[in-house]
C-alpha positions, 0 to 999 in steps of 0.5 A: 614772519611777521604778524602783520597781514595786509588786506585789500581795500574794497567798496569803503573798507578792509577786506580779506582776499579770498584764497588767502595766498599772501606775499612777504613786504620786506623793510629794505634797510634790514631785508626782513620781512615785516608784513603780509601782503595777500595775493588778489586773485581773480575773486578780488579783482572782480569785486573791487571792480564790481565797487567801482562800477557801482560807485561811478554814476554817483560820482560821475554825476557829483558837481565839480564843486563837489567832486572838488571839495571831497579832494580837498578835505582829502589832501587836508587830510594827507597833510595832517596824516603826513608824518604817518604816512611817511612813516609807513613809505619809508619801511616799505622803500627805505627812504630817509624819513625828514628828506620824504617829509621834506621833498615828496609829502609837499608836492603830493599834497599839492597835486591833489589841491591841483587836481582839486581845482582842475576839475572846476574847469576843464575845457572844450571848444566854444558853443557855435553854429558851426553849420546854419541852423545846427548849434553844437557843443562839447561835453568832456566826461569821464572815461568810466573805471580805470585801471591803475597799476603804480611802481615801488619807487615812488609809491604814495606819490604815484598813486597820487599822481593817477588817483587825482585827474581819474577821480577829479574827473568823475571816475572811478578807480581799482588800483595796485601798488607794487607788491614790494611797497602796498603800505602807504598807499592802502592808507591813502585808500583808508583816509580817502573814504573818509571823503569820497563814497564807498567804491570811488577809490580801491586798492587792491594787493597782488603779484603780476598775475593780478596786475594781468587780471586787472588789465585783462577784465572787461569792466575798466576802459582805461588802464594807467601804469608807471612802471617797466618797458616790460610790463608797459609791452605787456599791458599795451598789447593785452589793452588792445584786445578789448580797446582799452584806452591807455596811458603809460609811463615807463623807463628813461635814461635821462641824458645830461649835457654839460658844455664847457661853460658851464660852472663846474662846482655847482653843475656837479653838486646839482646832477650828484643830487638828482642823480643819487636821490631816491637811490637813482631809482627814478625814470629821470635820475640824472645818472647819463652825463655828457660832458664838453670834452674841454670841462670833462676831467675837472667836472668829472673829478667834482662829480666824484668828489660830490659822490664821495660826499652823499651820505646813504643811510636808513630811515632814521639817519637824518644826514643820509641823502638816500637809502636802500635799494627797493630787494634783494633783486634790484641790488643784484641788478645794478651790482651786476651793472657794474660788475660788467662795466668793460676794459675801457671804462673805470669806476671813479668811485662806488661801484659795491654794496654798503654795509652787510644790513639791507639793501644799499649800495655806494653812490657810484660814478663810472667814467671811460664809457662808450655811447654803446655800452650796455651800462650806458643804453640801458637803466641800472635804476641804481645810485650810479652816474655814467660821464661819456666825453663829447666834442661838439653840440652836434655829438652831444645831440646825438649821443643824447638822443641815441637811446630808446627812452625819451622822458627827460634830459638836462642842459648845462650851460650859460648860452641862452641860444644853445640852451634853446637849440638844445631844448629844441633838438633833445628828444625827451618829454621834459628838458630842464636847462641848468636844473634837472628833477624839479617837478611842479603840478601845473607842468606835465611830466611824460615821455616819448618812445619807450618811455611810454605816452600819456602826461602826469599832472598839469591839466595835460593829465586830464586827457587820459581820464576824459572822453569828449563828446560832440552834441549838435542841436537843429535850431532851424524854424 
């Protein structure tokens, strides 16, 4: 056990819990156990939104330029912290550090800058007499506390999403990272107060039950989580008793569709690495092809070759593309997935752990699959492609569609009209057309059905954290 002992960050500093009941942080590339993260119990959960109820009418009433200019030094900040940063994110994940460096620490200082500059120009409709001798206009404020709640996958770059439109905004903020992953966003918090007033930006640890008091609690009007189908249900269905509003970003089982002009060497380079980065433990990984039933065996024998090529390694490995899984829990549920691939389906490649330290597992490729196979409606959130055969554009739209998430897809093709069609007819938040995973702040990112509602980043984002307000004036003699 580890003498590293975590501590909540409340109203502008390290605090202790209060009972003192604490949780193992494991180093997935080694699963051991390096840190000791505490439990927030109810105690916790009522101070840290006792401090951000008591720091919202300052900065509620904080010019946006003001507001802005506090982000600002704040992202200037993550920048120059970056590689400690980094650091800390790649013993809680496993993530390959100069790829973390590389790949999320950019775009996540850059939403910050965003949302920075957002907040000098949110909109509303034009001032107008609407009525004869009434004139009205709009007031955009913000919501007040907000509850967030962000997953192990993506940890500091999660909370970056939620943190930047809530606090661009005007609110305030309670939020809690996985219990598997706390580190780096605990150091967001401790850089943050550098900027920001005590009590703007809290961070609290804790299990489920904590995550349940911090949506349960009356003080917050908003809660935000990204995280499971499960926990989603469950954080909808406890908002709705006090009318909280809410904004979810749940699971996705991203669809992408190969047609056979396609060019299959660098369409199969392309979906191998968004399929496999961050392990496929991500909502919009590119692990569910469809393939044209004319390119199908030779895009399938290139995406295996590309499979058999991805490097997983720990932090420090420099060729790896991908590290562990986040526990022990999560490699036992993919390996379970393919333990139960059935007769017809074959596993081209992977398809086991790698090495006996840690939490990896072979990037995978499963071919022969079914539209109702288990492996292929539900999310493995493992380094794991599944190709399915399709016959025509029709098929491929239905298979497509034909699952219960709607977050993103991709289209592979050279047919500007098809592309078009297809972009059309998928039924997913995001379409990306001979690309897939590319994200950009000024664009939203978001699902439909069960992979929740809501938009992260873009000015799209600021509508969860705002509320609009109608003000009329009677201008008559």
């Amino acid at each position: 056990m580890s003498g590293e002992r975590l501590r909540n960050f409340i109203g502008g500093e390290y605090v202790d819990a209060k009972d003192g009941r604490t949780l193992e942080v494991v180093d997935p590339s080694t699963g051991e156990a390096y840190a000791q993260a505490p439990v927030s119990g109810a105690g916790d959960v009522d101070a840290a939104f006792r401090a951000a109820a008591e720091a919202f009418p300052a900065w509620r009433d904080a010019t946006p330029g003001e507001r802005s200019l506090a982000m600002l030094r704040f992202a200037d900040a993550v920048e120059a912290r970056g590689r400690e940063l980094v650091e800390a994110e790649s013993r809680d994940t496993g993530k390959p550090v100069q790829l973390t460096m590389e790949e999320e620490l950019p775009p996540m200082v850059d939403n910050l800058r965003f949302f920075a500059g957002a907040s000098r120009v949110l909109e509303g409709k034009a001032t107008g007499e609407y009525l004869a001798d009434h004139t009205s206009s709009i007031r955009r404020e913000p919501i007040g506390v907000c509850a967030q709640v962000t997953p192990w996958n993506y940890p500091m770059m999660m909370a970056v999403w939620k943190i930047g439109p809530a606090l661009a905004t005007g609110n305030t903020v309670v939020l809690k990272p996985s219990d598997t992953t706390p580190v780096s966003t605990l150091m967001l918090a401790e850089i943050a107060a550098e900027f920001l007033p005590p009590g703007v930006f809290n961070v609290i640890c804790g299990d489920r039950d904590t995550g349940r008091a911090l949506v349960e609690h009356p003080t917050p009007q908003m809660v935000s989580i990204t995280g499971s189908v499960r926990a989603g249900m469950e954080v909808a269905a406890s908002a709705a008793k006090d009318l909280k509003k809410v904004h979810l970003e749940l699971g996705g089982k991203a669809p992408v569709v190969v047609f056979d002009d396609a060019d299959v060497e660098s369409a199969a380079q392309g979906i191998a690495e968004a399929g496999y980065f961050n392990a496929g433990q991500d909502c919009t990984a590119a692990t569910r092809v469809l393939v044209a039933d004319r390119l199908h065996d030779d895009f399938t024998a290139a995406l295996t070759e590309a499979a058999r090529g991805t490097v997983v390694g720990p932090p420090s490995n420099t060729d790896a593309f991908y590290g562990p899984v986040n526990s022990a829990a999560q490699l036992e549920r993919v390996q379970g997935f393919i333990d139960r691939v059935p007769g017809h389906a074959e596993v081209l490649t992977g398809g086991t752990r790698a090495g006996d330290t840690g939490y990896f597992f072979e990037p995978t490729v499963v071919g022969g699959l079914r539209q109702d196979d288990e492996i292929v409606q539900n999310e493995v959130f493992g380094p794991v492609i599944t190709v399915q055969r399709f016959s025509d554009e029709a098929q491929a739209i239905e298979w497509a569609n034909g699952v219960r998430y709607g977050l993103a897809a991709s289209v592979w093709t050279q047919n500007h009209g098809r592309a078009m069609r297809m972009s059309k007819a998928l039924d997913f938040g995001a379409v990306w057309v001979n690309t897939h995973i590319p994200f950009v702040s000024e664009m939203p990112h978001g699902g439909f059905k069960h992979s929740g509602y809501g938009k992260d980043m873009s000015m799209y984002g600021i509508e969860d954290y705002t509320r609009v307000k109608h003000v009329m004036h009677y201008i008559g003699a």
